[in-house]
C-alpha positions in Angstrom: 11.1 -5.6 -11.7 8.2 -7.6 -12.7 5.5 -8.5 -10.2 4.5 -12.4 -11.1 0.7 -12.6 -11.7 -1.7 -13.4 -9.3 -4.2 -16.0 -9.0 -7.9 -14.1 -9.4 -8.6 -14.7 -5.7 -5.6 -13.7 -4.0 -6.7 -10.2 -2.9 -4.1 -9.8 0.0 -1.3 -10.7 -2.5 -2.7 -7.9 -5.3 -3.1 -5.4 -1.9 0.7 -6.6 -1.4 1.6 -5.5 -5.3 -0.3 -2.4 -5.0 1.4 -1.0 -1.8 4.7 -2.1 -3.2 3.8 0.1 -6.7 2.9 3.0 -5.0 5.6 3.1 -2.3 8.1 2.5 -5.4 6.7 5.7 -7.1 6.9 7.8 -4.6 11.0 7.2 -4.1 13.3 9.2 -6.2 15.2 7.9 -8.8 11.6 6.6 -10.4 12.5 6.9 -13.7 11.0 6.4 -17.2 11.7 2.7 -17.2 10.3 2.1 -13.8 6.6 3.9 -14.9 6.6 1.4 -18.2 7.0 -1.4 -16.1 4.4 -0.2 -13.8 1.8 0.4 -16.7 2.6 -3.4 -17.6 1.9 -4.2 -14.4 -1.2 -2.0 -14.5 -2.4 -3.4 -18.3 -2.1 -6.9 -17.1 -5.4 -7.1 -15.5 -8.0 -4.9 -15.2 -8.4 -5.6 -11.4 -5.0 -3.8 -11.1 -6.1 -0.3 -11.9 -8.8 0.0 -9.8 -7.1 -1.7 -6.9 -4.7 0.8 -7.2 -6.4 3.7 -7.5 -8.9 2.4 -4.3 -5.2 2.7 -2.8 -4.4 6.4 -4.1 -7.7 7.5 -2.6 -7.1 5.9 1.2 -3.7 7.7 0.9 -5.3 11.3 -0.2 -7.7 10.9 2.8 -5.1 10.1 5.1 -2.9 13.0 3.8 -5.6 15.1 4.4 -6.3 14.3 8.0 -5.4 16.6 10.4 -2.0 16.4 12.4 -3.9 16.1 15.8 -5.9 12.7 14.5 -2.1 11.2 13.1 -1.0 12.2 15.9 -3.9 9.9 18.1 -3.8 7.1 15.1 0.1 6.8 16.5 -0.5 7.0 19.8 -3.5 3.9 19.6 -1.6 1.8 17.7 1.1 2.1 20.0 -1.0 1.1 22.6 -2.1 -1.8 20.7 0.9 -3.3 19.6 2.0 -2.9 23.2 -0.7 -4.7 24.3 -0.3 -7.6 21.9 3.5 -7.9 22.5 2.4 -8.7 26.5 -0.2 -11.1 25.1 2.5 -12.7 23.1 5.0 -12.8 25.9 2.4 -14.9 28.3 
């Protein structure tokens, strides 16, 4: 599956690609096919690559955080959607 370009201003839309790449690879069943497709992706503009590896590095510092500051990150944005759900309900 093909991504459709993006116009060179549409940021959230290539963030949008990006996370949908790299969730994709990280399912099983990726298969040789699936990387090809991805490389397409990735050749098609330049922007792509580095987009995607700014993504890979977020996710290698949040891997590496400790369980106790997950653990908090969970527990706040609990509390904030919470909080926005009872500002949405009055």
């Amino acid at each position: 599956m093909n991504a459709p370009p993006l116009p060179p201003d549409d940021t959230a839309g290539l963030r949008q690609q990006v996370l949908d790449w790299f969730v994709r690879r990280q399912r099983a069943g990726w298969g040789a096919a699936d990387e090809q497709a991805f490389q397409q992706w990735l050749q098609a503009d330049a922007t792509r690559g580095s987009a995607y590896a700014q993504w890979e590095q977020h996710w290698s510092a949040i891997d590496a955080m400790p369980a106790g500051a997950i653990a908090q990150l969970r527990r706040n944005l609990a509390h904030d959607k919470a909080q926005l759900s009872a500002a949405q309900q009055t």
